[in-house]
Residue, then its C-alpha position, 0 to 999 in steps of 0.5 A: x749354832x742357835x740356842x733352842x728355844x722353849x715355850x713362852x708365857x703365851x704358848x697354848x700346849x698345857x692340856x687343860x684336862x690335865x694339871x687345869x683340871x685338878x684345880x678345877x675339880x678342887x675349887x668344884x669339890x667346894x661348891x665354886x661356880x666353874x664360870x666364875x673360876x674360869x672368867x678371864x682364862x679364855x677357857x670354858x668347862x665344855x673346852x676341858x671336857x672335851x679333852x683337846x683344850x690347850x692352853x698357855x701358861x698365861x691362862x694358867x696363872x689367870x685360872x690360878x689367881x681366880x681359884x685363889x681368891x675363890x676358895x679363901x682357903x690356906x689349905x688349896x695349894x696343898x690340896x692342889x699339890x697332893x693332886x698332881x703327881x703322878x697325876x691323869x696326863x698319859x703316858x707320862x704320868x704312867x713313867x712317874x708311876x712305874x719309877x723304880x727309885x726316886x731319883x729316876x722320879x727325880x730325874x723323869x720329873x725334870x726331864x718331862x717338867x713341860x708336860x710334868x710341871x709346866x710353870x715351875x721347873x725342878x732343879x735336882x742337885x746332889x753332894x756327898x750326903x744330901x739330895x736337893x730339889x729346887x724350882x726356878x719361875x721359867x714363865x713369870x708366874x708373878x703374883x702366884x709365886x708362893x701358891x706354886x711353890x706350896x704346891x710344887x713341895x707337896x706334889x713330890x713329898x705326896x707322890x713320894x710318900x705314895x710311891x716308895x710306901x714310907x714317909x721320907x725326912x724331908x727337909x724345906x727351906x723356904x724363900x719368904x717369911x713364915x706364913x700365918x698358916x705354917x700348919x698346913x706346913x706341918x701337916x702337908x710337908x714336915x715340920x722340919x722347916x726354914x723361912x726366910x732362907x735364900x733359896x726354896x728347895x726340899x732335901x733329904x740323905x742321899x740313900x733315900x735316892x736309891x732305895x728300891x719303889x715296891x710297886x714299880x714295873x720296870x718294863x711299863x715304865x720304859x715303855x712310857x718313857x720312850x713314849x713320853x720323849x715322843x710327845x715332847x720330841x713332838x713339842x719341838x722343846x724340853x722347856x720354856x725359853x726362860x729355862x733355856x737361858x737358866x741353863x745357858x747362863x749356868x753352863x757359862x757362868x765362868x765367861x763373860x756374860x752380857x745381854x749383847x752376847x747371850x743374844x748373840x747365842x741365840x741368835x737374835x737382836x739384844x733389842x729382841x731378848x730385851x723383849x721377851x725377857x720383859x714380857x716374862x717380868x723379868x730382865x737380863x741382869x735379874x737372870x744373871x744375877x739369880x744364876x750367879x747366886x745359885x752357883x754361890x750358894x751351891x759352891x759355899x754350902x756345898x762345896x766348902x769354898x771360901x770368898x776368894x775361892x767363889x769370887x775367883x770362880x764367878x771370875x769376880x777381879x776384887x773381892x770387895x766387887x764380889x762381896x758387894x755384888x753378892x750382898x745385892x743378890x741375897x741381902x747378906x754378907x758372905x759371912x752370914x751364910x754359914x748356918x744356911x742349908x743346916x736345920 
């Protein structure tokens, strides 16, 4: 049976009046000429307010890079993300609203990533005493990488904060260096800060998930749910394509895994996955490589496995073999990894 496909990097259905026009308004609030902000997107200011624009990923990221380079600011992705969550977009952002904990917001925030978070997609994992919330690129947003990111953490620390009444103990691991502007860290997210670390993702003690939203309706939230699967059922899929092989690959990271047979699960020419993946920025191996490092990551510092016990997982035959290929994914020797996910 074929694998689902998703969205690609070209597919118009983000609304333009919804996740584009927070960024809009910011870059309008500060005095930015709008036809200069959206030159090269294909999107003109009458489009978006006339609310039925819809406009790919690809747009997006133009309109991005412009408001970057406009607004010379090291504050906009932080202003940008305390904006987006549970944000204007109907009735899904009516769900996120009547969220009755934070892991439903977690979980509705994943579910609904198309309509939600279009360019990033959030990954929740749990063990026995925290809570992790990571993103991975599912459209190839290339140079707008760090912007999405700091926008991403913010997004959930403010709707967070807004929604359960209290400021939660977040703590972030950050996949670069430390930027020069590390206090719009501090001030936006927590001073409880990593860089330089494997992977990015937020995290926070378990009984954070289950503590009771003051404001929730229980009905008006299901209400909106039901009605917000419609509209993705209406989408015709929960995520992009590069999502769809994320998930793939993670569900048979224990198999034999090469570009003929993935093709083949999605029923179509090793030529043809070769393509799409290129027209993402990305290739097949580097897919495979990422998966195999997220599932490394997860089972040494959340598990407590061993090197052989993780080479034997990954069904890695040699040690060594493993320990090379691991060093390729991350830079580091297994050995280093030990004071990775602690403050």
């Amino acid at each position: 049976m074929a694998m689902p496909t998703g969205y690609d990097c070209d597919t118009r259905f983000i609304a333009a009046h919804h996740q584009p026009a927070v960024l809009i308004d910011l870059a309008l609030s500060r005095g930015i000429d709008n036809h200069q902000l959206l030159r090269g997107s294909g999107l003109f200011y009458e489009d978006v307010i006339g609310g039925q624009a819809r406009i790919s990923p690809r747009q997006f990221l133009t309109l991005i890079g412009n408001a970057q380079r406009l607004l010379e600011a090291d504050d906009s992705s932080f202003l940008f993300g305390q904006r987006l969550l549970p944000g204007h977009y109907g009735e899904v952002s009516h769900a996120l609203t009547h969220a009755c904990t934070l892991q439903q917001a977690l979980e509705q925030l994943q579910q609904f990533r198309a309509l939600l978070s279009p360019l990033l997609t959030p990954r929740l994992l749990l063990d026995e005493r925290r809570a992790y919330l990571y993103w991975t690129d599912n459209c190839g947003i290339g140079n707008q990488q760090r912007f999405l990111t700091e926008a991403s953490l913010t997004a959930v620390v403010a709707m967070s904060r807004r929604l359960s009444g209290e400021r939660l103990p977040w703590r972030f691991h950050l996949a670069y260096p430390q930027p020069r502007h590390v206090e719009q860290y501090w001030v936006h997210l927590s001073e409880q800060l990593t860089f330089a670390s494997q992977m990015t993702m937020m995290s926070l003690p378990l009984e954070y998930l289950h503590k009771p939203w003051p404001g929730a309706s229980a009905t008006a939230g299901q209400v909106a749910q039901q009605a917000s699967c419609a509209q993705l059922e209406s989408l015709g899929w929960p995520g992009s394509f590069i999502d769809q092989l994320y998930d793939h690959l993670y569900a048979n990271i224990r198999e034999p895994l090469n570009l003929e047979r993935v093709a083949q699960s999605f029923e179509m020419s090793p030529a043809s996955l070769k393509r799409k993946l290129h027209k993402h920025g990305t290739g097949f191996q580097e897919q495979l490589d990422q998966v195999r490092k997220h599932v490394a990551l997860y089972l040494y510092q959340m598990k407590g496995y061993s090197n052989d016990e993780v080479a034997s997982y990954l069904r890695f035959n040699d040690t060594t073999n493993f320990r090379r290929s691991f060093k390729r994914w991350t830079g580091l020797a297994p050995s280093s990894l030990r004071q990775l996910f602690q403050s």
